[in-house]
C-alpha positions, 0 to 999 in steps of 0.5 A, a space after each residue: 462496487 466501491 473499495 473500502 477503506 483498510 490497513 495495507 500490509 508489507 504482505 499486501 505491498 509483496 503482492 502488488 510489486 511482486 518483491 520479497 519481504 524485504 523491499 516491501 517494507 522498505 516500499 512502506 517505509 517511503 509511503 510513510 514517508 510520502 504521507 508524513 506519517 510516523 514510523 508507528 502509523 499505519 497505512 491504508 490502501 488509499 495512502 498506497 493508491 495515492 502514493 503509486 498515482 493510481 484509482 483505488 479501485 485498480 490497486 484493490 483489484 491487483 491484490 484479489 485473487 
C-alpha cells in the first residue's frame, strides 16, 4: 500500500529519533531548513523521508505502532 502524503510533527520526529521534545524540534528546524522552507511552513512526511534519505514507505513504517 502506498503512504499518503501528511503534516509531521515534533511529536512524530520524538518517535522516529526516539529524543525528547526539544531536539525534535531543533530536527524540524534543520528539515525546514534543508527544504528551504520558512519558519511558519509545515513539513510533510516526504520532506522528513527525503531529508534522512530514506524510502517513504520506511519512515511511515517506524512511526506505526
Amino acid at each position: 500500500m502506498a503512504s499518503k502524503l501528511r503534516l509531521i510533527t515534533t511529536h512524530d520526529l520524538c518517535l522516529y529519533k526516539h529524543v525528547k521534545l526539544r531536539a525534535a524540534q531543533k530536527e524540524m528546524v534543520r528539515i525546514k531548513d534543508f527544504h528551504d522552507k520558512l519558519k511558519h511552513q509545515q513539513v510533510t512526511n516526504l520532506d522528513a523521508a527525503d531529508y534522512y534519505g530514506i524510502p517513504l514507505s520506511l519512515f511511515e513504517s517506524s512511526l506505526d505502532h
